[in-house]
Structures are given as C-alpha cells and as structure tokens.
C-alpha positions as CSV (number, residue, x, y, z in Angstrom):
1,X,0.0,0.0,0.0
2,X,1.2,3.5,-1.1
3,X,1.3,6.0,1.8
4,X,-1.7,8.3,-0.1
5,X,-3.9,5.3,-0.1
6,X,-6.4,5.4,1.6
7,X,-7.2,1.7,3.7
8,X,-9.7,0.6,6.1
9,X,-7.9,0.6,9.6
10,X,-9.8,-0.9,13.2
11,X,-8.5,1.2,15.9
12,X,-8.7,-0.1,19.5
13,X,-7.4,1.1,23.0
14,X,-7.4,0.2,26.6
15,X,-6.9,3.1,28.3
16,X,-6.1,3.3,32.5
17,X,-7.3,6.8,33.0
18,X,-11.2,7.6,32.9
19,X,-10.2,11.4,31.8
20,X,-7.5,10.1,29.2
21,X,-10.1,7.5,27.8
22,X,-12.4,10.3,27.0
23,X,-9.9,12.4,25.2
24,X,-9.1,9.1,23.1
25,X,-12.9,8.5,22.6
26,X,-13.8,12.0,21.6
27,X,-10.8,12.2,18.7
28,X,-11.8,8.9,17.4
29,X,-15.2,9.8,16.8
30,X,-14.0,12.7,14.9
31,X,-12.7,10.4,12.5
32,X,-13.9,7.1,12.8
33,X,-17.5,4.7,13.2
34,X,-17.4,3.2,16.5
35,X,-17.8,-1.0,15.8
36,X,-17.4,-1.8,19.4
37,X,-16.1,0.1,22.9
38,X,-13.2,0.6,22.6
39,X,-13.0,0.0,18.9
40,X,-13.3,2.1,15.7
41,X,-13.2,1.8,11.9
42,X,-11.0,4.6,10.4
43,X,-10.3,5.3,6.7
44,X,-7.3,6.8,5.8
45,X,-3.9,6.7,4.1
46,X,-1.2,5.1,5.9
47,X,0.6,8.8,6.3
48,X,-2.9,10.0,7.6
49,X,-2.7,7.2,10.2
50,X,0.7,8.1,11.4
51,X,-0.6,11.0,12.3
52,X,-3.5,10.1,14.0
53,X,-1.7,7.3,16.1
54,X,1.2,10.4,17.0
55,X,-1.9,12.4,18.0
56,X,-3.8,9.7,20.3
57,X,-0.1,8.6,21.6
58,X,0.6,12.1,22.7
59,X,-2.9,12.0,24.5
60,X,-2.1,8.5,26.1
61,X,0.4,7.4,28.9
62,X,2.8,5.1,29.1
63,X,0.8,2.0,30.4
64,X,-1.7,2.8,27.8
65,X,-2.7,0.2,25.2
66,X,-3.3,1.9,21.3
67,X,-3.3,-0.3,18.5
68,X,-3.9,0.1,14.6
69,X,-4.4,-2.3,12.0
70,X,-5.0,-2.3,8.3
71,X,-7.8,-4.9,7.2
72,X,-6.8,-6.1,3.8
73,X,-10.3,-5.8,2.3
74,X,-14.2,-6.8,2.3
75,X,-13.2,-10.3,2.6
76,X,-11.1,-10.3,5.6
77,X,-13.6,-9.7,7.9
78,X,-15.9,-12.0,8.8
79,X,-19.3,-10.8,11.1
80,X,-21.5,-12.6,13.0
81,X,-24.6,-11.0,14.8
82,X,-26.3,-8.0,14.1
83,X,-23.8,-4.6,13.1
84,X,-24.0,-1.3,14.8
85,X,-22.9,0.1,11.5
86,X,-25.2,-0.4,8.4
87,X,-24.3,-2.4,5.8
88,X,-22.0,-0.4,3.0
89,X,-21.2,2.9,5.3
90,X,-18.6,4.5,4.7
91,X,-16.7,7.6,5.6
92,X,-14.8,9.8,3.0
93,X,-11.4,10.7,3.7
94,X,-10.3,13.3,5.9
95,X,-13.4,12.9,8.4
C-alpha cells in the first residue's frame, strides 16, 4: 500500500485513566465509526494514520494500550450477529 492510499484501519485502545479515555474516545469519533467500545473503523492513508496514532499517543500514557491495524479488504472480515454500522457505510477521507 502506497502511503496516499487510503485503507480501512480498526483502531482499538485500553486506556487506564477515565479522563485520558475520554480524550481518546472523543478524537476517534471525529474520524472514525465506533464498531465496538473501545473499537473504531477509520479510513485513511497510511501517512494520515501516522498522524492520528502520533496524536492519540501524545494524549495517552505510558501504560496505555493503542493499537492500529490495516484490514486487507471486504473479505477479511468475517461478522457474526447484528452490526451497529449499516451495511455499505462508509466515511470519506479526511473525516
């Protein structure tokens, strides 16, 4: 993957601090569809998730948990259940 293109990413954290937790929750939702607590789907290039992950690690501490990672298309996830998210929602770049 180029670093302009733009990939599906799940985002997930475990966060100590109640007041850190929020920051994290409320900068996610800026740019991402909460799947799960605790988890979000993000689109963005792999330059625009650098600098998400240097701005949620600057809001986290040390014992923190933040993870990111790249789902390699439609067919790599599998769901069971019934989705939060509708089926086909996206979000455009740069939300």
């Amino acid at each position: 993957m180029a670093d302009h293109d733009v990939a599906v990413w799940w985002v997930c954290y475990d966060i100590h601090d109640p007041r850190r937790s929020a920051k994290i929750l409320k900068r996610l939702k800026g740019v991402g569809i909460p799947l799960q607590y605790s988890l979000f789907e993000v689109r963005k290039s792999a330059q625009g998730m650098k600098i998400l992950m240097d701005e949620l690690a600057a809001l986290a501490a040390e014992d923190d948990d933040l993870r990111a990672y790249r789902c390699s298309g439609p067919d790599a996830v599998v769901r069971l259940g019934r989705s939060l998210v509708p089926e086909g929602m996206w979000l455009p770049e740069g939300r």
